[in-house]
N, C-alpha and C positions, 0 to 999 in steps of 0.2 A: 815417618816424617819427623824430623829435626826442628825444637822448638826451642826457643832461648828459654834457660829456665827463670829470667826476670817478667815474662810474660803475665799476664793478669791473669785469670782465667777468659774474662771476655774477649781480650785480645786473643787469647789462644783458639777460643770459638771461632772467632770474625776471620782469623789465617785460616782457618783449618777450613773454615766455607769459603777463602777464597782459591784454594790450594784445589778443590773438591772441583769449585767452578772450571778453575784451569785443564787440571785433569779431562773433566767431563769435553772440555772443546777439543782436547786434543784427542780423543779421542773420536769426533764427529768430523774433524774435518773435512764440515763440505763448505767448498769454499765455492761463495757467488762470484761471478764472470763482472765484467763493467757493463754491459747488460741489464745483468739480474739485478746490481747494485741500484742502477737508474731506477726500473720498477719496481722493489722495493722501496728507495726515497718517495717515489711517488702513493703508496702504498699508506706509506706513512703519515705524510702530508696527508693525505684525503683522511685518515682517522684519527688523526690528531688537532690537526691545524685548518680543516674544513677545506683542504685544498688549498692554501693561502697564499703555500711555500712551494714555488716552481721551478726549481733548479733548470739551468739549460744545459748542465752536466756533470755527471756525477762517474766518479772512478777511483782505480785505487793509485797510489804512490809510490815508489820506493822512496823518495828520496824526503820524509818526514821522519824522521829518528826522535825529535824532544817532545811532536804533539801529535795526536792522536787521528785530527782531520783539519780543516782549515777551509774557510767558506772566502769567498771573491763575490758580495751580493752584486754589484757595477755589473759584473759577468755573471753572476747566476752559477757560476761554479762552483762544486762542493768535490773534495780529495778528500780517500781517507789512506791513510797508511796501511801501507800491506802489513804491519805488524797485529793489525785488526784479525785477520785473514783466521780462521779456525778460533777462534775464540768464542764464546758461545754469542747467539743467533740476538740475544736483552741486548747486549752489550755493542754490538754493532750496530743495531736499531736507534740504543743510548746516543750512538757517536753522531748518526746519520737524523735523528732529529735534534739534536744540538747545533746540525752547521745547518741547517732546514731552521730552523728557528732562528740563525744570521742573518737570514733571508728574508725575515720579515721585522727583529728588533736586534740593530750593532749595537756590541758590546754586549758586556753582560752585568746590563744593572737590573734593577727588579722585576720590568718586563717583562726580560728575559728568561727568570725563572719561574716567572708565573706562567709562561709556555709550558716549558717544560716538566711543571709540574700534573699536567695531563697524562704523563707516563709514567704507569706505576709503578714501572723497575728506576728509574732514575737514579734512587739514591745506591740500592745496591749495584748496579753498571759500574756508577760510579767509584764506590768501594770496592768492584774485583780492578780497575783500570790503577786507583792508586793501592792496591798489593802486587799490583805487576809490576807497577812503579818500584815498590819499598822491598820486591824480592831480587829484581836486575841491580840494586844497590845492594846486595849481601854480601859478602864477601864468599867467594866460590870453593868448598871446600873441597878436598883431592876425592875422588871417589874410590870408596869400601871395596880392599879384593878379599874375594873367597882365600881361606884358606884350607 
């Protein structure tokens, strides 16, 4: 793995576990059905949020590229982006009570993260979603031949 060498140490930690995270999904890919998706949100809801938050549908998207899922409380509908899809199991959970949590407080003023601070991965979710962020901005280097 290729690190800038302006890197902190810390920083250099926090890639390298988000790089490891990465890795590790891509290597599970198992990826939930719109289905599975739905019973899971509900799953969720029930241990989180005491059942609170009741989507009337939950599924995946193509067509979400800048945000990660996107909730319609009016409708009860919760989208996540198929870019979710094999990423590890925190971090989709992360996405899926985030729009679950639209559902019961819009917007995201303090409420709302008082919700979500019921989930103990939150903050690290969080931080593998923005290194996916800050690695799809790196510039793409040619890749290394054998010689």
């Amino acid at each position: 793995m290729l690190i800038p060498a302006r890197m902190s140490e810390a920083e250099e930690q926090r890639w390298v576990g988000v790089m490891l995270d990465k890795l590790a999904a891509q290597e599970s890919k198992r990826l939930l059905g719109d289905a599975e998706l739905a019973e899971r949100a509900e799953q969720l809801s029930e241990q989180y949020f005491d059942s609170r938050a009741r989507p009337t549908s939950v599924r995946w998207v193509t067509n979400q590229n800048t945000r990660w899922g996107s909730c319609t409380p009016a409708e009860g509908s919760i989208r996540l982006s198929h870019r979710l899809q094999g990423m590890p199991e925190y971090v989709v959970d992360y996405v899926l009570l985030h729009e679950l949590a639209h559902l019961l407080v819009p917007g995201h003023g303090a409420g709302f993260w008082q919700l979500l601070e019921a989930y103990p991965r939150t903050e690290r979710a969080r931080g593998f979603l923005e290194g996916v962020v800050a690695a799809d901005r790196l510039p793409h280097l040619p890749a290394a031949r054998d010689e």
